[in-house]
C-alpha positions in Angstrom: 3.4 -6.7 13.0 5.9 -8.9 14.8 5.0 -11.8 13.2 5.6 -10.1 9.7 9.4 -8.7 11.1 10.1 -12.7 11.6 9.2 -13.7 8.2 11.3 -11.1 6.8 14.7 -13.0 6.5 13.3 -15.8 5.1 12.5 -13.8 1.7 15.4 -12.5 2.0 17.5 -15.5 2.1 15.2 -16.9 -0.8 15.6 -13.6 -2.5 12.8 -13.7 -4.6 10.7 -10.9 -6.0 8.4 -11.3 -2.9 11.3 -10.1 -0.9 12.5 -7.6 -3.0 9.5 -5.8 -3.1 8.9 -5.7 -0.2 12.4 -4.2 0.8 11.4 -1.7 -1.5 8.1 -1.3 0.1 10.0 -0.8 3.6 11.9 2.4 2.6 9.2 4.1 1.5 8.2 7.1 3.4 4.5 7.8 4.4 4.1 11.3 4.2 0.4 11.8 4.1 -2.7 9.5 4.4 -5.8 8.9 4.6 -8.3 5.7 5.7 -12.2 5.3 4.3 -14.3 2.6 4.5 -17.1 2.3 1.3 -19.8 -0.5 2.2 -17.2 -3.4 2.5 -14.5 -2.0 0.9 -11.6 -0.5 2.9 -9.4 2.3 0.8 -5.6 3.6 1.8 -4.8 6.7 0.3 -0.8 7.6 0.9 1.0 10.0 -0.6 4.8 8.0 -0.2 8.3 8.8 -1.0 11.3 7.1 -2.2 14.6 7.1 -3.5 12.5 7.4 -7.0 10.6 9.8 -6.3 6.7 10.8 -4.5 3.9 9.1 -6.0 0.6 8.2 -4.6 -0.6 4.9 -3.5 -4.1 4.0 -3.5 -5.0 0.6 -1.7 -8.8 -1.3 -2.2 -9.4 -3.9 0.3 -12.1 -6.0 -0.1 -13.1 -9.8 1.0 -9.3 -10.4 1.5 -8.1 -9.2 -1.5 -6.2 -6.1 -2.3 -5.4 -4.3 -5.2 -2.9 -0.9 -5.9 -2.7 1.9 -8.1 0.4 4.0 -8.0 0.6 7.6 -9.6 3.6 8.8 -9.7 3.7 12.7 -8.7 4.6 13.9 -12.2 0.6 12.7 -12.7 -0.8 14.0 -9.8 -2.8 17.5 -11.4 -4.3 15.2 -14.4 -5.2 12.3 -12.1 -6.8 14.3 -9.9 -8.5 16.0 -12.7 -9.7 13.2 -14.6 -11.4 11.5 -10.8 -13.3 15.2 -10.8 -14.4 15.1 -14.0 -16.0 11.5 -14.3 -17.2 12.3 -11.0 -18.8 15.7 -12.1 -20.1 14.6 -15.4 -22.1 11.6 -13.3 -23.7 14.2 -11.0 -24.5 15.9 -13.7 -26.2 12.9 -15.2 -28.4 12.4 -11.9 -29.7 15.4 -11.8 
């Protein structure tokens, strides 16, 4: 983590979209989370806050790369929803 706390001013001085993001990324508040690992995939689930708002982040790891989803909370009851029924209907499939 300290090397990461160095490299911080020099996006900043550049300013780009690198830096501001990640500012942005800095002031959010982890208020819940969870870790799982699925064969060789590596998931982050956080539920985060901001000066926008809560919203859930969900983070895939995988060979390196990395990929996000962000709901924001005003989507939380039909995201949640919609995972449960795919995931239901594909039970019900198997059986």
């Amino acid at each position: 983590m300290g090397g990461l706390k160095n490299a911080v001013p020099m996006y900043e001085e550049n300013n780009s979209a690198y830096s501001n993001a990640y500012r942005q990324y800095s002031r959010d508040n982890v208020l819940e989370s969870r870790e799982l690992q699925v064969e060789r995939k590596f998931f982050r689930l956080e539920v985060r806050e901001n000066d926008r708002g809560r919203f859930l982040r969900i983070t895939e790891e995988n060979q390196g790369r990395r990929n996000t989803v962000i709901v924001p909370d005003s989507g939380f009851g039909d995201f949640a929803k919609a995972i449960s029924e795919v995931l239901a209907s594909q039970t019900e499939a198997s059986s």
